[in-house]
C-alpha positions as a Markdown table, in Angstrom:
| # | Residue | x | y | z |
|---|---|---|---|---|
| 1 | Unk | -20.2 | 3.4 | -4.5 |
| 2 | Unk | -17.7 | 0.8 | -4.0 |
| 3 | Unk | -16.4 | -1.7 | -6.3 |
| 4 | Unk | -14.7 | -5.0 | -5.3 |
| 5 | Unk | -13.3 | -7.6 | -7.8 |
| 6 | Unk | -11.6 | -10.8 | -6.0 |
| 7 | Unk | -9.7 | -13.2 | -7.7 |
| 8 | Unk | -7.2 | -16.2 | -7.2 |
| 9 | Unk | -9.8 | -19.2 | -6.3 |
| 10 | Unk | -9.3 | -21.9 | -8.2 |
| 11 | Unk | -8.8 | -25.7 | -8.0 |
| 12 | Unk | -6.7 | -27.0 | -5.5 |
| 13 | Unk | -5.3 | -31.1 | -3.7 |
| 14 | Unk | -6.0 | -31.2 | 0.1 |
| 15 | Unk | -3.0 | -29.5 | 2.1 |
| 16 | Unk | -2.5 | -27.1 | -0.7 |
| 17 | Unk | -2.7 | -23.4 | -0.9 |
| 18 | Unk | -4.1 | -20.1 | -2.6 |
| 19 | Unk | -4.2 | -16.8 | -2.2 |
| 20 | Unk | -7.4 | -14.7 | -3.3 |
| 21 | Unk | -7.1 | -10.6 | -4.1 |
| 22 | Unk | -9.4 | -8.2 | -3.5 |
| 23 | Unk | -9.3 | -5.1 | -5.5 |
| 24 | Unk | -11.1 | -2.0 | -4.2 |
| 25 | Unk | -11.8 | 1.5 | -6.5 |
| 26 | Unk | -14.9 | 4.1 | -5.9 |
| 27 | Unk | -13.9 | 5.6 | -2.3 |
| 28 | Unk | -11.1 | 5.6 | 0.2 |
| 29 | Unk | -9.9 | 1.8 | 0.9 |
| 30 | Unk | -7.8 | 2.7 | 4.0 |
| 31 | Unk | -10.8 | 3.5 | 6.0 |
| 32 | Unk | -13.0 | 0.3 | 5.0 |
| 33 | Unk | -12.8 | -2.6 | 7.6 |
| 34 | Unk | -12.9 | -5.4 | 5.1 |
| 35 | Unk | -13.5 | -9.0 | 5.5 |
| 36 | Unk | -13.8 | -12.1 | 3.6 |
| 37 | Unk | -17.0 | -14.4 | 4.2 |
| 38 | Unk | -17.9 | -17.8 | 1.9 |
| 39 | Unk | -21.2 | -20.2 | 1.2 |
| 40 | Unk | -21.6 | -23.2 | 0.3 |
| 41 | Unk | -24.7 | -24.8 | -0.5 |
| 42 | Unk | -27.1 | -25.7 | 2.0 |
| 43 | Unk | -24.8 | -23.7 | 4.5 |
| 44 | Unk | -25.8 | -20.0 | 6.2 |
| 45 | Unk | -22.5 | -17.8 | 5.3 |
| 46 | Unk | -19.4 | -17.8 | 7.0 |
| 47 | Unk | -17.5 | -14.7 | 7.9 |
| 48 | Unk | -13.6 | -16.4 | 7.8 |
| 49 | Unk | -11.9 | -13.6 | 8.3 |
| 50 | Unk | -11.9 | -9.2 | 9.7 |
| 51 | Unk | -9.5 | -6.9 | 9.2 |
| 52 | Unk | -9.5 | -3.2 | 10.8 |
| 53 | Unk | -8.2 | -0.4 | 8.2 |
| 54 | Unk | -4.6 | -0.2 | 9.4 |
| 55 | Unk | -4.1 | -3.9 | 9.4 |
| 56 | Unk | -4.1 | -4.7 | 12.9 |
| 57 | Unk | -6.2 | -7.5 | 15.3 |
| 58 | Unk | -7.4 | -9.8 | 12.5 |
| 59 | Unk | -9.8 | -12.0 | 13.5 |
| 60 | Unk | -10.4 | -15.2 | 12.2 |
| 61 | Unk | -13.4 | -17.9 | 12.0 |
| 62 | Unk | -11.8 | -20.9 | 14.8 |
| 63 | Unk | -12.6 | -23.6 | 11.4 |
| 64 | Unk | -9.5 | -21.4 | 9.7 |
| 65 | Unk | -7.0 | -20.2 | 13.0 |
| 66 | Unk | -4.0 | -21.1 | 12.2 |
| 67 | Unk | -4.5 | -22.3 | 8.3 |
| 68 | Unk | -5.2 | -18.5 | 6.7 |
| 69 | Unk | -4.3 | -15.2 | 7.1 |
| 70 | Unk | -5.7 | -12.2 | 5.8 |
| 71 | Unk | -3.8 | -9.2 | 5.0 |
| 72 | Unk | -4.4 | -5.5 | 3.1 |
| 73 | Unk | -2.2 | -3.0 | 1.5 |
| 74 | Unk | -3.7 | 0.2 | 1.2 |
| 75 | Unk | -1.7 | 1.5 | -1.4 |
| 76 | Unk | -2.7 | -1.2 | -3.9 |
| 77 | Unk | -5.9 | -0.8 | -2.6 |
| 78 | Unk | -6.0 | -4.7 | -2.2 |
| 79 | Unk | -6.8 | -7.4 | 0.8 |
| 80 | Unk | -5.9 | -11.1 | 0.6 |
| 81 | Unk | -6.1 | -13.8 | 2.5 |
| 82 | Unk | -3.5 | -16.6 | 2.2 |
| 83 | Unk | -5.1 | -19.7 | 2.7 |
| 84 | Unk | -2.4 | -22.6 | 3.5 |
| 85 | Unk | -3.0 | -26.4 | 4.6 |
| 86 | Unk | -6.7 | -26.1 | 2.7 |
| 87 | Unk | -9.0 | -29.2 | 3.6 |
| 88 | Unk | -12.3 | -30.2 | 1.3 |
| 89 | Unk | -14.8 | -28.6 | 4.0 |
| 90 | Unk | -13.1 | -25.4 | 2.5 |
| 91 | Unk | -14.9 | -25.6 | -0.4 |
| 92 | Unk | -17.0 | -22.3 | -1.3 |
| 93 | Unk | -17.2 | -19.6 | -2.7 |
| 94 | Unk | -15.4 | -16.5 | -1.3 |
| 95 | Unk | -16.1 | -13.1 | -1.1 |
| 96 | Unk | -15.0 | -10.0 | 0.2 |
| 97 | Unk | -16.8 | -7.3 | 2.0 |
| 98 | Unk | -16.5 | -3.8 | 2.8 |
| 99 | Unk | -17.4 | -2.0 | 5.4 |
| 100 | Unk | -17.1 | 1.6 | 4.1 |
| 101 | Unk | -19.4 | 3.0 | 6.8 |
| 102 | Unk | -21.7 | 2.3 | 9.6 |
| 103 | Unk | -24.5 | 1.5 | 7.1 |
| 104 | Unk | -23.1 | 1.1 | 3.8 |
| 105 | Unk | -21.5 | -2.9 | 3.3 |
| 106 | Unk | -20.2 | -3.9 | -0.5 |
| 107 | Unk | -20.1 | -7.0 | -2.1 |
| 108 | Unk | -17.4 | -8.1 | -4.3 |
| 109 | Unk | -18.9 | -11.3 | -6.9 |
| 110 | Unk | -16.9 | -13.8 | -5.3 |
| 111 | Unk | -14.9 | -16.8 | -6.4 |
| 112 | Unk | -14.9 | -20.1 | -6.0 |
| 113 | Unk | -12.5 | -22.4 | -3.9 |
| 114 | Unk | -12.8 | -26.3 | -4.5 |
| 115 | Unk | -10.2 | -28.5 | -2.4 |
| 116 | Unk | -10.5 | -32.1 | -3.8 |
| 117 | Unk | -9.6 | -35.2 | -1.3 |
């Protein structure tokens, strides 16, 4: 089993920023690709954001290029993703994901994002 706990969301202005945490325990982090997705009501999920286990080719959603960045350190056991210049269509809430296997996909309970206008 894996465990995921984010944090960080919160209430932000238009052009502002956060940073949400993702905190990982129950098997080896390093080798989970991890993403983060979000919902909103009457919209499907989003995936936003991919990382691979070694932190390289990131891939992002083209609604966030350029605005957030996610990141991981393995030895907190943590990923984040640094959302800058944040716009009201960003409203959501965010989870992580990971992939610890070919089959096997973990939810954290996400957290919500509002950006007000």
């Amino acid at each position: 089993q894996v465990q995921l706990v984010e944090s960080g969301g919160g209430s932000v202005q238009a052009g502002g920023s956060l940073r949400l945490s993702c905190a990982a325990s129950g098997r080896t982090f390093s080798r989970f690709v991890m993403h983060w997705f979000r919902r909103t009501p009457g919209k499907e999920r989003e995936l936003v954001a991919t990382i691979n286990w070694n932190g390289g080719s990131p891939v992002y959603a083209d609604s966030v290029k350029g605005r957030f960045t996610i990141s991981r350190d393995n030895a907190k056991n943590t990923v984040y993703l640094q959302m800058n210049s944040l716009k009201p269509e960003d409203t959501a809430i965010y989870y992580c994901a990971a992939d610890a296997d070919a089959t096997s996909r973990y939810w954290g309970q996400g957290t919500q994002v509002t950006v007000s206008s």
